[in-house]
C-alpha positions as CSV (number, residue, x, y, z in Angstrom):
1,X,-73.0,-2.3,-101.7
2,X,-70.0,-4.7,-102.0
3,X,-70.0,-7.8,-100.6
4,X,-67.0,-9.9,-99.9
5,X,-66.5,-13.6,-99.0
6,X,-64.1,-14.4,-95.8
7,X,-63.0,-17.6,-94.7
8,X,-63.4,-18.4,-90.4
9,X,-60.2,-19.8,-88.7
10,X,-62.7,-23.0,-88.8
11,X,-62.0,-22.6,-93.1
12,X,-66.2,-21.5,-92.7
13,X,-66.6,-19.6,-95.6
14,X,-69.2,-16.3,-94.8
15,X,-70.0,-13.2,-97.0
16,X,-70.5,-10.2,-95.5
17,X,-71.8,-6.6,-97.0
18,X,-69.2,-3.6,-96.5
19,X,-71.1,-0.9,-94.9
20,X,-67.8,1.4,-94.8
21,X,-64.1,1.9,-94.0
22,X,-62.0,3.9,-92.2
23,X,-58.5,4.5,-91.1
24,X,-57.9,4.9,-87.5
25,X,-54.4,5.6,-85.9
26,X,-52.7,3.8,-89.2
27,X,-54.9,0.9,-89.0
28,X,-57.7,-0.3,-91.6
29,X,-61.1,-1.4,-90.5
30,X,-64.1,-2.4,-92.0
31,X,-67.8,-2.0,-90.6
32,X,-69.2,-4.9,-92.1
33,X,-72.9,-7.0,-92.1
34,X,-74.4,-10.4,-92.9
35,X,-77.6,-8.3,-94.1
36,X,-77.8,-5.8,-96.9
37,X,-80.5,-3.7,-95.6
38,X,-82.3,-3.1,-92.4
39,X,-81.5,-3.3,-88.7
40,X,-78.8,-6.1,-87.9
41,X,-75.7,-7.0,-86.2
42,X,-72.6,-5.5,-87.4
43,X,-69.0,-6.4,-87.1
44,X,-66.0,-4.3,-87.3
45,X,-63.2,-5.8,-88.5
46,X,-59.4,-4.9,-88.4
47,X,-56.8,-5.8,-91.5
48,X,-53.9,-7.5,-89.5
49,X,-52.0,-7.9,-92.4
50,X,-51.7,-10.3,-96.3
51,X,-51.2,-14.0,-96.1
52,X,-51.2,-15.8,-99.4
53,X,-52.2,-13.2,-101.5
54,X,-55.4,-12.9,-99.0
55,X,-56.2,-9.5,-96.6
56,X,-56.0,-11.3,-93.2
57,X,-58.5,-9.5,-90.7
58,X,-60.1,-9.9,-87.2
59,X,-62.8,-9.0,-84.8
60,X,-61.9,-6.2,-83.3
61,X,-63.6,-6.9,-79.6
62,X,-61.2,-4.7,-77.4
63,X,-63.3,-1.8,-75.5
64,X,-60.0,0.9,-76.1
65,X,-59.8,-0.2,-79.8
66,X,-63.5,-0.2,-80.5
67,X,-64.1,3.5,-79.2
68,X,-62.2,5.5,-81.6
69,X,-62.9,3.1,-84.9
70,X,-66.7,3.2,-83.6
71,X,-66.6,7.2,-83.7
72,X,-65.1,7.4,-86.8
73,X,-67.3,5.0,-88.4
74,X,-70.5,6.9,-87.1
75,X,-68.9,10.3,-88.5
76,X,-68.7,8.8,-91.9
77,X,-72.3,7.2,-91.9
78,X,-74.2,9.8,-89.7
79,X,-77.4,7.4,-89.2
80,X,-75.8,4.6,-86.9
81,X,-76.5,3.5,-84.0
82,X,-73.7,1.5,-82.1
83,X,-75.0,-0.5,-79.0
């Protein structure tokens, strides 16, 4: 499984796991984890754009945004459970 480093607005610096990614309604997101394997928080994370030769991305927290991206991401993985 990849793992990438980000870097918080707070210049945190936290590597996460991809789990997938998916293209909904012309944007990318990434389903992505602090934990390789077992149950754990996930994150879904939206590209906003390149700043500095770096993929910019956020939290995607919006209810209407969330829905679709979460239904994709469970068609391509079959076995997860969004709560």
């Amino acid at each position: 499984m990849e793992k990438l480093k980000f870097t918080a607005e707070d210049g945190e610096a936290i590597e996460y796991f991809i789990l997938a990614e998916t293209s909904v309604k012309g944007s990318q997101y990434l389903l992505v984890t602090e934990d390789e394997e077992g149950d754990t928080d996930a994150l879904i994370l939206k590209e906003e754009g390149v700043a500095e030769d770096d993929v910019v991305y956020t939290t995607v927290c919006d209810e209407d945004e969330l829905a679709p991206v979460m239904e994709a991401f469970g068609k391509l993985l079959g076995d997860v459970e969004f709560e």
